[in-house]
C-alpha positions in Angstrom: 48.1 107.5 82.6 47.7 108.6 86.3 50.2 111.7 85.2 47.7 112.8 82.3 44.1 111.8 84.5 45.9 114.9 86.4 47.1 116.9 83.6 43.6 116.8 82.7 42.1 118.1 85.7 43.7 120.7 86.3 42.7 122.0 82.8 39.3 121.4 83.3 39.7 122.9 86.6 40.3 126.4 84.4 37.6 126.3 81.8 35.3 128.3 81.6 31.7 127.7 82.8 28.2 128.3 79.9 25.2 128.0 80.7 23.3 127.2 77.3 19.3 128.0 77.7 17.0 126.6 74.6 13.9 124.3 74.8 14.6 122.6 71.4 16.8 119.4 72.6 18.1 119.0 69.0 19.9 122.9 69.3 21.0 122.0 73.1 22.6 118.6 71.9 24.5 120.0 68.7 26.0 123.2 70.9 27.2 120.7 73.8 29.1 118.6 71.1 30.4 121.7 69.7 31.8 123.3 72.6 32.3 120.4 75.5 35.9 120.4 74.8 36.2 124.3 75.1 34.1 124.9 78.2 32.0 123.1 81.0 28.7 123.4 79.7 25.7 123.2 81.8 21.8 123.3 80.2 18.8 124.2 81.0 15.5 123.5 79.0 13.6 127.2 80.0 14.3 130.5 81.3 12.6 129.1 84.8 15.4 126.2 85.1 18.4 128.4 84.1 17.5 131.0 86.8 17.6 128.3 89.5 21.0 127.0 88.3 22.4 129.9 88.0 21.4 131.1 92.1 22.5 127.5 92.7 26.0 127.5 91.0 28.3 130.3 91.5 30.8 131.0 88.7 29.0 131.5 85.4 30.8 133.1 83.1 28.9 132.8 80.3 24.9 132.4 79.9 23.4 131.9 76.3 19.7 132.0 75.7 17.3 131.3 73.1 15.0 134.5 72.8 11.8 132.1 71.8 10.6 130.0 74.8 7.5 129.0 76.3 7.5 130.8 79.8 10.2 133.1 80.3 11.3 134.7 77.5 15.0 135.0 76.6 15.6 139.1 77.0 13.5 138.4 80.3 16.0 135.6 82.0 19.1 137.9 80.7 17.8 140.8 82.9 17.1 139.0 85.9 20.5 137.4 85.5 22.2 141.1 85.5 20.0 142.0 88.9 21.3 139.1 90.6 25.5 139.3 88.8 26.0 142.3 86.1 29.5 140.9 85.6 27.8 137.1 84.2 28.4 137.8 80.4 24.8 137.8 78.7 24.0 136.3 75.1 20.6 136.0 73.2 19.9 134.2 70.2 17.4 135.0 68.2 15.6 135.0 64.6 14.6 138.7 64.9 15.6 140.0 61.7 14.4 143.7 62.4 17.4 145.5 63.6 15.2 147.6 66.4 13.3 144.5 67.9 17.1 143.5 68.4 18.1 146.8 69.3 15.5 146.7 72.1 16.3 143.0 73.3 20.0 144.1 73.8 19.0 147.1 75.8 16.5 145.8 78.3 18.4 142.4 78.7 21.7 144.7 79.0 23.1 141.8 76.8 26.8 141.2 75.5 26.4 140.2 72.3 23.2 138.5 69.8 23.4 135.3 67.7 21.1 135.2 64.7 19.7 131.7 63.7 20.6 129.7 62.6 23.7 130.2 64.7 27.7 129.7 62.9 29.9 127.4 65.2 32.8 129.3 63.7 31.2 132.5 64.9 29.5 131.4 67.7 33.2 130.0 69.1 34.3 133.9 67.8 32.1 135.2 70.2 32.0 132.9 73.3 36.0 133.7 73.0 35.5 137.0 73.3 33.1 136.8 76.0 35.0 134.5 78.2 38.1 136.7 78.1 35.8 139.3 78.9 34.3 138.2 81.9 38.0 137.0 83.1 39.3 140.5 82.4 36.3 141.8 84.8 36.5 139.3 87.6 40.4 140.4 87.5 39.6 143.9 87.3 37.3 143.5 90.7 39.9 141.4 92.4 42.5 144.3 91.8 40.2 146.7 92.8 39.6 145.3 95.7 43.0 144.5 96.9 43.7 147.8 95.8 40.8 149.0 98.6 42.3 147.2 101.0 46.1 148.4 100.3 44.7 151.7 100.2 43.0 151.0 103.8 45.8 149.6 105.1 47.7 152.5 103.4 45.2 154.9 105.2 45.7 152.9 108.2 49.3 153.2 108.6 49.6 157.4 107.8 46.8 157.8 110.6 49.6 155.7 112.8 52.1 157.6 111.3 50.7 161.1 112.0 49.6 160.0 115.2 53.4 158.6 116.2 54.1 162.2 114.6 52.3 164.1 116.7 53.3 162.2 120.0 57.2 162.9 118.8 56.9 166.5 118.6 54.7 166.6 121.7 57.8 164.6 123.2 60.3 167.1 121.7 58.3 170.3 122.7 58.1 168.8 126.3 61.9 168.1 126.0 62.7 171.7 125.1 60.9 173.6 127.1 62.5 171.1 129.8 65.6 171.9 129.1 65.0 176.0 129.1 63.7 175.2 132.1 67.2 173.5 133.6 68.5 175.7 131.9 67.3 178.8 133.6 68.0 177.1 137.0 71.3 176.4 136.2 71.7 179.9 135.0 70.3 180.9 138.5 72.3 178.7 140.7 75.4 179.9 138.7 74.7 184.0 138.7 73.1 183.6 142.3 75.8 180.7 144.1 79.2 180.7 142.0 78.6 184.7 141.4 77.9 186.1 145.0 80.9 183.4 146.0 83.6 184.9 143.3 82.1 188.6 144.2 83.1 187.4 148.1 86.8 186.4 146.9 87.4 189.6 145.3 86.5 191.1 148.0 88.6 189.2 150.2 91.6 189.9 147.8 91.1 193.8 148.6 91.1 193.4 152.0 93.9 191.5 151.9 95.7 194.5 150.0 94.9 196.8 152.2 96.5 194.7 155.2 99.7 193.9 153.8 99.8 197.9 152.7 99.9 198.3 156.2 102.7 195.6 157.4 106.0 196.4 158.1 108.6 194.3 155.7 110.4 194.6 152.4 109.5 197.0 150.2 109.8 195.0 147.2 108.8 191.7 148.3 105.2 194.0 149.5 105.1 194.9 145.8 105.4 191.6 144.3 102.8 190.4 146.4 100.5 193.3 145.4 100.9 192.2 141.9 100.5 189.0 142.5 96.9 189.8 144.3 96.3 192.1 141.6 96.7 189.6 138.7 94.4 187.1 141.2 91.8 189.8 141.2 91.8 190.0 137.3 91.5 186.1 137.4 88.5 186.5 139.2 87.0 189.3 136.6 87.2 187.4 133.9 85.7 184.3 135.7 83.2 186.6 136.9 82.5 187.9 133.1 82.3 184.5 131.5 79.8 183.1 134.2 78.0 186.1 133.8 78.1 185.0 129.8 77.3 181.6 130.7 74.1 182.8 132.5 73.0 185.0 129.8 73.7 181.9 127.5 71.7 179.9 129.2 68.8 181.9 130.4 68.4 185.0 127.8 66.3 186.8 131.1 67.5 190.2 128.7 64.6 189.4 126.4 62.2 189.7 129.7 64.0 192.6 130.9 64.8 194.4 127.5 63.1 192.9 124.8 64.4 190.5 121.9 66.3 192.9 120.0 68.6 194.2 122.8 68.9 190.4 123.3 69.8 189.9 119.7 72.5 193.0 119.8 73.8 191.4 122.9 74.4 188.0 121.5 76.1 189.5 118.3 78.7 191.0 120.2 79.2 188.8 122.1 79.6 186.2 119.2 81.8 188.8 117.1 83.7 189.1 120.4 84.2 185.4 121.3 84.9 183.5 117.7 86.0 186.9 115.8 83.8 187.2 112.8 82.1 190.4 111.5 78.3 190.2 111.9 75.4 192.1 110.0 71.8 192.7 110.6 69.7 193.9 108.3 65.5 194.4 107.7 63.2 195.3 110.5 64.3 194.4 113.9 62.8 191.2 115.3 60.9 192.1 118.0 58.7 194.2 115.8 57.7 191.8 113.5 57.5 188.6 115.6 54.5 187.5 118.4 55.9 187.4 121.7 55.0 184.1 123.1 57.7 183.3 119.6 60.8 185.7 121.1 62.3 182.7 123.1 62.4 180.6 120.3 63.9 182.7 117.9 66.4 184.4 120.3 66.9 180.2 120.5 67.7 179.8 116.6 69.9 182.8 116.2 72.1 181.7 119.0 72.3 177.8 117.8 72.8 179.2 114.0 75.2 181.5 115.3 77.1 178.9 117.6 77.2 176.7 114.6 78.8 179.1 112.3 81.6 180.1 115.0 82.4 176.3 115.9 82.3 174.9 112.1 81.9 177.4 109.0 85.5 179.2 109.4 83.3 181.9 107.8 84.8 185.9 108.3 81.5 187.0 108.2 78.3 186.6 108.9 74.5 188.0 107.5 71.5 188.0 109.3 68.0 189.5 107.7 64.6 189.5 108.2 62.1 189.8 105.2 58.3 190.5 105.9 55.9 188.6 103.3 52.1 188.1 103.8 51.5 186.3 106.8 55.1 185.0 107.7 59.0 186.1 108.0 62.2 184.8 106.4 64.8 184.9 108.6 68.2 184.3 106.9 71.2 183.8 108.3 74.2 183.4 105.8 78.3 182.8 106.2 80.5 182.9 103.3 82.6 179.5 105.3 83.7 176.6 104.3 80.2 175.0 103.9 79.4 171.4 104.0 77.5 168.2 101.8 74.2 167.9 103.0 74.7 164.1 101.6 77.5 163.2 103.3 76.5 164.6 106.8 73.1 162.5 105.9 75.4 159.1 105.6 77.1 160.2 108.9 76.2 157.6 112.4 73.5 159.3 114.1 76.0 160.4 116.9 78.8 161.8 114.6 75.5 164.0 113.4 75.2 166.4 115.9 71.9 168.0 116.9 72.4 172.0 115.7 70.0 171.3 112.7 67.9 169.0 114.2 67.1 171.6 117.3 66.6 174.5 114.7 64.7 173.0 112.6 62.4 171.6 115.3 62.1 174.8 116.9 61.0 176.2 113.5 58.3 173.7 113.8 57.6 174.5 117.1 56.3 178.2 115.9 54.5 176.1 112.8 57.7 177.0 110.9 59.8 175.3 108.5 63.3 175.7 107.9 65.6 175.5 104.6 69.7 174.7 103.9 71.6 175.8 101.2 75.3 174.8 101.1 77.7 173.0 99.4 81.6 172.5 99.9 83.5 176.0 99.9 80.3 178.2 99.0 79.3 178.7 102.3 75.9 177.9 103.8 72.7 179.7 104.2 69.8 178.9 107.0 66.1 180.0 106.1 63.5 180.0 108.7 60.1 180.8 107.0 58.1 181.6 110.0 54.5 182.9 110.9 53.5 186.1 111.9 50.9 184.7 113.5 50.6 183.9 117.5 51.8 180.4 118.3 48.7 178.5 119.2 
């Protein structure tokens, strides 16, 4: 018994609420034993009654009225009713028979649905069906709505984080770069100015020391060897010599301030055709014609890390670089016919097996409000595009 006693409630707990508005007691009585099985029903005797039950008692769903009563008239209570909840379903009964006096009731009272007297139960249950599921299809409507608002604030919310958390991690990386040309171009110092002058000293102390054992008495021969022997020590230090002066090019391109990008460019092509032995072309207008200056850095930057790629990974033979002037920007494109790579499986790849080459282009690319493209695949090479502005660099 207790089980059903709850059973019970809780479907009671679901119905529907009506309130039924008519001052004839004998209509009030027969629609209560109609419908107080379907619906909680609540009843009111005039227009002046129902209004205060219905500010009273959140949750109507449904209010009937008679049109005809002494007071406030049916069409009359309706309208208020949709000032104070539009979504409260509104239906009038009436004995109108012209079709514009109900035309005109259903208009100003903004009503549902009318019910001529004398009223059908079988229709009348028809209707209030229909006007429940209506007003639960509403109130579900609103409380999608709104939780759609709210996912859409918090939505809102977390891309103003994001681009904010954006913003501060390519303020970080920009920092970070220009950091690092800035080591750079102290190492680069220390290195021409410090392990440079100290090499230059040692050669110089190799050809004094040739000239002094020219000048000793001894054996012929064993004077010779030892002349060779210098002399290969003095190549040694040449080549050392060369590479640090390639190392401090490397790291600090000071060409570009001395003779522009392009000799820069040239410079680093031979020296990259020279050092990994692949044939390297340049074709459209030369860069430092076409870019801002406060952008040569950068893309001297680029063509040196796509370049360093290609020679450490692609086993390419050759290798195109072109420039192609559109509107307001330039496509730089640097393409080897190497072994190429899948983007996919490089993307699967621990973030330390990774390595940073594409990461550092494409973030310089960004840098000068740039974007930058790959095309590869395994054995069809791989192609770099950097779509870049012409515009300065703010």
């Amino acid at each position: 018994m207790a089980a059903e006693q709850r059973d019970s409630s809780l479907f009671f707990a679901e119905q529907d609420t009506i309130l039924f508005v008519d001052d004839d007691p004998i209509n009030t009585e027969h629609f209560v034993l109609s419908f107080e099985d379907e619906y909680e029903i609540i009843t009111a005797e005039s227009g002046e009654e129902a209004l205060e039950i219905f500010q009273s008692q959140p949750g109507i769903s449904v209010v009937i009225s008679d049109q005809r009563m002494d007071g406030m008239t049916g069409v009359e209570l309706l309208s208020r009713i949709y000032e104070l909840h539009p979504d409260t379903v509104r239906i009038i009964i009436t004995g109108y028979v012209d079709v514009s006096d109900i035309i005109d009731a259903i208009n100003r009272g903004h009503i549902y649905q009318y019910v001529l007297k004398p009223w059908d139960i079988v229709q009348l249950r028809l209707i209030l069906e229909q006007a429940t599921q209506t007003f639960r299809l509403t109130r579900e409507n609103q409380q999608l709505a709104t939780a759609l608002q709210e996912k859409n604030r918090l939505l809102l919310e977390a891309n103003t984080h994001l681009r904010a958390s954006e913003e501060r991690l390519r303020s970080l990386s920009s920092r970070l770069i220009h950091t690092r040309e800035d080591e750079q171009k102290r190492i680069a110092l220390e290195l021409h100015d410090e392990l440079g002058q100290a090499l230059a000293a040692l050669k110089l102390q190799i050809r004094v020391m040739e000239k002094e054992q020219a000048t000793l008495p001894g054996n012929k021969e064993r004077q010779e060897k030892l002349h060779v022997r210098l002399q290969e020590l003095r190549d040694a230090i040449n080549a050392t010599i060369e590479n640090v002066r390639r190392l401090s090019k490397n790291l600090s391109p000071v060409i570009i301030d001395d003779l522009g990008l392009d000799s820069a460019i040239d410079y680093l092509i031979s020296q990259f055709e020279e050092l990994y032995q692949i044939t390297c072309t340049n074709s459209g207008p030369r860069p430092g014609t076409v870019f801002p200056q406060e952008a040569h850095l950068a893309v001297y930057r680029i063509l040196q890390e796509a370049l360093t790629n290609c020679g450490k990974h692609s086993r390419a033979t050759s290798v195109a670089l072109s420039i192609q002037e559109e509107d307001d920007c330039v496509i730089l494109i640097v393409r080897d016919n190497g072994q190429g790579f899948a983007k996919e499986a490089i993307a699967t790849l621990p973030a330390a097996e990774r390595g940073i080459g594409l990461s550092v282009m494409a973030e310089r690319a960004t840098m000068l409000n740039g974007t930058m493209a790959v095309h590869t695949a395994p054995g069809e090479g791989t192609e770099l595009i950097f779509t870049l502005p012409i515009a300065p660099v703010e």
